[in-house]
N, C-alpha and C positions, 0 to 999 in steps of 0.2 A: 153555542159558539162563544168564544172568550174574547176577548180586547186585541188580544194579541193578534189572531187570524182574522178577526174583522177586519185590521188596518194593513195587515196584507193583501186580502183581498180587496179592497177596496181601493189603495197604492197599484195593484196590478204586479205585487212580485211573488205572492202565490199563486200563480200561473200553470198547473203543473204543467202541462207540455208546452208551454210559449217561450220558456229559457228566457223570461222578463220581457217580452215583446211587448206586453199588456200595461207593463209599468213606461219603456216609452213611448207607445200610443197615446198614454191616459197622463197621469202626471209629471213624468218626465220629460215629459214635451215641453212643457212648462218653464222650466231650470231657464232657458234662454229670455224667456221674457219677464220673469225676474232679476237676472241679471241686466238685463237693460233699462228696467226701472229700477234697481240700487246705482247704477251708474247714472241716471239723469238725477236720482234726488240727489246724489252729492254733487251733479256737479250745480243744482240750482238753489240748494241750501244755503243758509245765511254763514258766513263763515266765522260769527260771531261763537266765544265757544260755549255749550249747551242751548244755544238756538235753534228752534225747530221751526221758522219762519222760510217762506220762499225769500230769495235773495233776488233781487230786481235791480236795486239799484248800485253802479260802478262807483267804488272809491277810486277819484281821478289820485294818478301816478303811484299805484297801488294795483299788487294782484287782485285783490279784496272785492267780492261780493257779497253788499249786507241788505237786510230787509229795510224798512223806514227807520224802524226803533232804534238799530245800532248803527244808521249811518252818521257820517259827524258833524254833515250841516245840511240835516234836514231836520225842520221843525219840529220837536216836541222829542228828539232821540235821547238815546240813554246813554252818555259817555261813561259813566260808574263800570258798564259793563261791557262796555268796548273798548278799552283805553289801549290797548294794542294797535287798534285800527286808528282810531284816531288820531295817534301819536307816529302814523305810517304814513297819514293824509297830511297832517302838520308838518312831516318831513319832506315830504315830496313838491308840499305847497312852498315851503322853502326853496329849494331848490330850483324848484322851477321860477322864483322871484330872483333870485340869482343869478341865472341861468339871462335872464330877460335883462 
């Protein structure tokens, strides 16, 4: 048995009479609940860019959700690599002093 018919059969689309019934029984069932975990990790990922952190905490007057590291006034964060975000919290913290 070669690689190639292993992973058919094992996928479920060499089926021969099931006309793929066996692929979504078995792993295409699946497809939905991967898609709902690629949509919950972006939507709770850090938005910092190449951050693979959970993003928790809100940059007030800002779309921005970032982890601790690239938030911009939390202790010990890293502005070198958020300076988008930061300069989006600076603005909006403006504004809102203005604004008052």
């Amino acid at each position: 048995m070669d690689i190639w018919h292993w992973l058919l059969m094992v996928t479920g689309i060499d089926d021969a009479g099931g006309h793929w019934s066996s692929f979504w029984g078995g792993i295409g069932s699946d497809l939905g609940e991967f898609a709902i975990l690629t949509v919950l990790w972006r939507k709770v990922n850090c938005h910092a860019k190449g951050c693979w952190r959970i993003g928790l905490h809100h940059v007030e007057g800002t779309p921005y959700i970032t982890c601790a590291r690239h938030h911009p006034v939390h202790p010990g964060s890293d502005p070198a690599t958020a300076e988008e975000i930061a300069r989006a919290h600076a603005t909006a913290m403006d504004q809102k002093a203005a604004g008052s």
